[in-house]
Structure formats: C-alpha cells, structure tokens
N, C-alpha and C positions, 0 to 999 in steps of 0.2 A: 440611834435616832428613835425617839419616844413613836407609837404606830396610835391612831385614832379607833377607837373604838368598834366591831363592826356594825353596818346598820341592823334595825332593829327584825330582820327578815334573814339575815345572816347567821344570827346568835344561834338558832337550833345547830348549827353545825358541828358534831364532833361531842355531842349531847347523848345521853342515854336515852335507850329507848323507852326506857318511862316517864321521861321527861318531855316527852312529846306530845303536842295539844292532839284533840283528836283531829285538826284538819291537817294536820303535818302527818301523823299516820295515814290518813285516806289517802294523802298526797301521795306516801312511801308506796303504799300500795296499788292506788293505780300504777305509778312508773311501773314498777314491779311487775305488773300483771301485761305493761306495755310491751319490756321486752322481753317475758316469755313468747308474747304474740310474734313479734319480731323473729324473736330465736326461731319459733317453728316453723313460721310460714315464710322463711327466707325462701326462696327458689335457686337451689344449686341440684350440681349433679352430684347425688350421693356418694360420692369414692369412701373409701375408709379412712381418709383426713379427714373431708367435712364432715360424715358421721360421727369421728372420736371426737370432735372441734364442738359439733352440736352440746352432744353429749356432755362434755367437759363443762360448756357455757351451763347450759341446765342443771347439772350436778351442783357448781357455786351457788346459783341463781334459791334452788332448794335450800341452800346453808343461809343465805341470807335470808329468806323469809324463815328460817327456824329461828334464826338471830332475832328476828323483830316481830319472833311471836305471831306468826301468820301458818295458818295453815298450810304446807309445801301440796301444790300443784300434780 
C-alpha cells in the first residue's frame, strides 16, 4: 500500500546534520540542553544505580551533541 508523503515539518527527520536550517539546529539544541537539565537536577537518592544510570544518560547525551556538532557540556 502506496504511504503519502510526510508533512512539510516532518521531512527533516532522519536528515543530516548539515542539512538542517538553523532553526531546526537551535531546536536540536535547546532539547539538548533541556534534558541535560533534567538529567541533572532529577532529585533521587544517589545509590550507585542511579549514579552509573546518571552517568550512562550523560555520557550518550555528550555523543550526540558531538554527533551534531555542538560543543559537549
């Protein structure tokens, strides 16, 4: 079965990252910078799960902004 086209707000998806206008970067970016805020100001009790857990998320979190060309945090 033939799929429609996606809408015109859609298309960046799955796009290089120099392919991206610069409000689609600012976009990537703020997220980005959203949930590091999240990641660090979560309020838990420290055990060494949620520390490695933390840690793990950030450690990705760094790859993708190297991936898109953004300074790592």
């Amino acid at each position: 079965m033939p799929t429609a086209a996606p809408p015109d707000a859609a298309r960046g998806i799955g796009a290089s990252v120099e392919s991206l206008s610069p409000q689609q970067r600012e976009m990537l970016e703020t997220g980005l910078r959203f949930v590091r805020s999240s990641l660090t100001m979560d309020v838990q009790e420290p055990t060494e799960k949620v520390v490695a857990s933390r840690n793990a998320a950030l450690t990705q979190l760094a790859e993708l902004e190297r991936h898109f060309g953004m300074k790592p945090r």
